[in-house]
C-alpha positions in Angstrom: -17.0 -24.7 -168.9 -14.9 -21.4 -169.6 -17.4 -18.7 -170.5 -16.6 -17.3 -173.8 -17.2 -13.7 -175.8 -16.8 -14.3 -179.6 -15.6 -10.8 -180.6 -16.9 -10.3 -184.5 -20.0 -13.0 -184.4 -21.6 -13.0 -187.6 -25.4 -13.8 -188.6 -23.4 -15.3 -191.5 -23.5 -19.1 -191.7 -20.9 -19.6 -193.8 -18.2 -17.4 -191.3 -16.2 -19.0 -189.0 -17.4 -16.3 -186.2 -21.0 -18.4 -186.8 -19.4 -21.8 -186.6 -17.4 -21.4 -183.8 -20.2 -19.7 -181.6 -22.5 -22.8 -182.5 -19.3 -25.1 -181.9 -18.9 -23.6 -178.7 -22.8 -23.7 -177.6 -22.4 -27.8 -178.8 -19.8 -28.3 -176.5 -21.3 -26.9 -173.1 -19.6 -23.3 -173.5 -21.7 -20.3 -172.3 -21.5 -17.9 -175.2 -21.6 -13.9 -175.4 -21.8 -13.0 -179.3 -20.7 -9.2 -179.8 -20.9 -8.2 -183.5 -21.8 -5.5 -185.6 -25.0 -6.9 -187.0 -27.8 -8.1 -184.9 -29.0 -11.7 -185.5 -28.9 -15.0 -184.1 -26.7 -17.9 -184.1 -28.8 -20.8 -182.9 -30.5 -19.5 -180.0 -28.1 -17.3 -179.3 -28.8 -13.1 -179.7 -25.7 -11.3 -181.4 -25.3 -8.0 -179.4 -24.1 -4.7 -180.8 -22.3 -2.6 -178.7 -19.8 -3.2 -175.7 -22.3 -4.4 -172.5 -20.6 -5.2 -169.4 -20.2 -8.6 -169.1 -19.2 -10.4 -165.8 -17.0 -13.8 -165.7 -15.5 -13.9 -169.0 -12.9 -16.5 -169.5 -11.8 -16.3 -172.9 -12.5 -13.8 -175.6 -12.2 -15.5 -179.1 -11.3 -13.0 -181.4 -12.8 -13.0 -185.2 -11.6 -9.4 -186.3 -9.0 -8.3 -188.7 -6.4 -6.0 -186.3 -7.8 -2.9 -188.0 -11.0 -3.2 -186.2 -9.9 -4.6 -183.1 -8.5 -1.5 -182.0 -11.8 0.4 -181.0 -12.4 -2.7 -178.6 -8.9 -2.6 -176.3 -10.5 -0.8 -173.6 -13.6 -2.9 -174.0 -11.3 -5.9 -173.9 -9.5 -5.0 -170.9 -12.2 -3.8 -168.7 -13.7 -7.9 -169.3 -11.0 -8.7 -167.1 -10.7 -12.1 -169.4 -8.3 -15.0 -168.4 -7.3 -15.9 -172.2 -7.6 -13.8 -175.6 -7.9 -16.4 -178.8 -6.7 -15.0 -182.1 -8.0 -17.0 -184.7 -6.6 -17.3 -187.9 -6.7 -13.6 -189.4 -7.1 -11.8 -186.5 -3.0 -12.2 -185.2 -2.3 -8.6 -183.6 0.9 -7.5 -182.2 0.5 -4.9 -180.5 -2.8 -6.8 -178.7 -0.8 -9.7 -177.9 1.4 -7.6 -176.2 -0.6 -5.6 -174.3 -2.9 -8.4 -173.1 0.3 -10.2 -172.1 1.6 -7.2 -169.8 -1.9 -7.6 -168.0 -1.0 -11.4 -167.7 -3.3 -12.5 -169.8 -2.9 -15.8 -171.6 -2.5 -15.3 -175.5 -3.3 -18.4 -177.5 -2.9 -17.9 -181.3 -5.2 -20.6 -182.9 -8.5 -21.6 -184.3 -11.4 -21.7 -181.9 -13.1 -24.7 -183.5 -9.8 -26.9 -184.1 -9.1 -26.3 -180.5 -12.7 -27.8 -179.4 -12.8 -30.6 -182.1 -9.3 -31.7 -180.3 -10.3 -31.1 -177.1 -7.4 -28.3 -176.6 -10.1 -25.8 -175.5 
């Protein structure tokens, strides 16, 4: 299982941040949820901030480019194997930074990807 940080988790139920973190719980996935909001998502804590976080595989990515930027370094220093840009969240100049650090770059959706078995 591919331990995953969902980058803009919502308490929200009706945003796909929510869905995908309780997608990912349903199908085995450890699950870091950083947002701006505290909550939960299932059993699952939100956390605000940037906490150092060992053995990320994939970040899943659920914010607009905008507000991506303040979380590059954060990004990078999580050392992950694969970045997801879901629907919306499509950054260029992420993409390429992430891909000079040889970092996989999948643009997609997190929950088509684990209802097809792609993940």
């Amino acid at each position: 299982m591919k331990k995953t940080l969902v980058l803009g988790a919502s308490p929200n139920p009706i945003r796909f941040s929510h869905k995908a973190v309780k997608s990912l719980v349903r199908h085995g996935h450890e699950v870091v949820p950083i947002g701006n909001r505290e909550g939960d998502i299932m059993w699952q804590k939100i956390i605000v901030g940037k906490p150092k976080i060992k053995d990320i595989h994939t970040i899943t990515i659920y914010l607009n480019p905008k507000n991506q930027k303040e979380y590059y370094k954060y990004i990078f220093s999580l050392k992950p194997k694969r970045i997801i840009f879901n629907p919306g969240s499509e950054n260029q100049e992420l993409i390429g930074l992430a891909m000079q650090k040889d970092i996989d770059v999948t643009i997609a959706c997190t929950l088509i990807m684990l209802n097809n078995n792609h993940y």
